[in-house]
VOPAGU-2260 file (C-alpha; in pm, 1 decimal, decimal comma):
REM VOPAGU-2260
SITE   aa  ch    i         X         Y         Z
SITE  UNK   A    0    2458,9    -269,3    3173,4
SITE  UNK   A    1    2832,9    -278,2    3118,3
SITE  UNK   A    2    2962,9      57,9    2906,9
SITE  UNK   A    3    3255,9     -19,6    2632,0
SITE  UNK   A    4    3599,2     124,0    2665,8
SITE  UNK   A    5    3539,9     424,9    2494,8
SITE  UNK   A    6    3977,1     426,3    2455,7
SITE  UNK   A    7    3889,9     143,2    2210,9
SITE  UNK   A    8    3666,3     336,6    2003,9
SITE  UNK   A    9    3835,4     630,7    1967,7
SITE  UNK   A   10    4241,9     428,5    1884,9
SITE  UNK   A   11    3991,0     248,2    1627,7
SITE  UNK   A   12    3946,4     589,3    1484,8
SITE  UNK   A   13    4259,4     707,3    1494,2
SITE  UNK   A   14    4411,0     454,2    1293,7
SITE  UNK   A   15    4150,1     464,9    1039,6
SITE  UNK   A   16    4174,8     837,3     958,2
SITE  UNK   A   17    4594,5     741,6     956,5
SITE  UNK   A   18    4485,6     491,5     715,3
SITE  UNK   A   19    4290,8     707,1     551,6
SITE  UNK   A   20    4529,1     971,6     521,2
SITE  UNK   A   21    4784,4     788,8     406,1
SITE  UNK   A   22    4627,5     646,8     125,4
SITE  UNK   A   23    4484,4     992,1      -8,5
SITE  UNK   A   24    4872,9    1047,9     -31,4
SITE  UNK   A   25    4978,1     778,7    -149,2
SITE  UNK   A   26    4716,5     849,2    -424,0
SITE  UNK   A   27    4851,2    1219,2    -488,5
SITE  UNK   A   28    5199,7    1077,5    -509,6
SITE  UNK   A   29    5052,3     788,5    -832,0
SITE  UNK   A   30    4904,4    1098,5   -1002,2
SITE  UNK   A   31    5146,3    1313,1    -991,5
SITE  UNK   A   32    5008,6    1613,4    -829,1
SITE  UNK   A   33    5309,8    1904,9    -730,9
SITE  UNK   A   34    5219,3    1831,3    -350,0
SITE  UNK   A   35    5504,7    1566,8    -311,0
SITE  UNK   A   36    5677,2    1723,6      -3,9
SITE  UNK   A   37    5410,6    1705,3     208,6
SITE  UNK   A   38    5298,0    1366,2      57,1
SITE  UNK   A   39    5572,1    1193,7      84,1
SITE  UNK   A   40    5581,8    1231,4     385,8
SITE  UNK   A   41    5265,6    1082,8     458,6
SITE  UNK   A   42    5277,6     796,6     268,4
SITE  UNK   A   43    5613,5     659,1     367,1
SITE  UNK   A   44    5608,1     319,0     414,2
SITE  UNK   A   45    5752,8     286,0     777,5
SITE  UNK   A   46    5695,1     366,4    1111,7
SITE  UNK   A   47    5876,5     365,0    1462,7
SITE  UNK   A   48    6130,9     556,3    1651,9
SITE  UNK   A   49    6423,6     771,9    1499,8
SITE  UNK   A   50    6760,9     715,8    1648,8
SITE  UNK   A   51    7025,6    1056,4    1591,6
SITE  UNK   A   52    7362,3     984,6    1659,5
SITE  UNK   A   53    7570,5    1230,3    1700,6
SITE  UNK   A   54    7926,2    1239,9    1513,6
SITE  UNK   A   55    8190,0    1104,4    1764,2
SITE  UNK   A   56    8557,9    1290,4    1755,8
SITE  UNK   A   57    8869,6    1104,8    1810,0
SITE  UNK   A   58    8908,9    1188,7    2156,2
SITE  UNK   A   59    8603,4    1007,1    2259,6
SITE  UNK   A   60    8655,9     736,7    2030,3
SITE  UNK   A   61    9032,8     671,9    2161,1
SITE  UNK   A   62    8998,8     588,5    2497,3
SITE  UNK   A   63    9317,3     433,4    2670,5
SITE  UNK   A   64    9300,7     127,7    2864,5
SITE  UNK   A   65    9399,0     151,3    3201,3
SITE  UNK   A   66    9546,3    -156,0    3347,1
């Protein structure tokens, strides 16, 4: 008897409560309930990695060439 990847199961889960979740919000945010902080920011639209960049001075940006 061969056992399924419980890993499956439970990532299955986890992006059906995040599914969930966001939708609730999204909900909230239609009706116009005073909880828009904290639903906006569950029912943004996008996902992935944040890139900060820090504010360069002219020093670093001016670097001489060297020849």
């Amino acid at each position: 008897m061969v056992l399924p990847n419980m890993d499956f199961y439970f990532f299955q889960l986890a992006h059906l409560v995040e599914m969930e979740v966001k939708h609730r919000c999204n909900q909230i945010l239609e009706l116009g309930f005073p909880l828009g902080g904290l639903a906006k920011l569950f029912a943004q639209d996008w996902e992935g990695d944040v890139t900060v960049v820090m504010p360069a001075t002219l020093a670093q940006v001016y670097v001489p060439t060297k020849h």
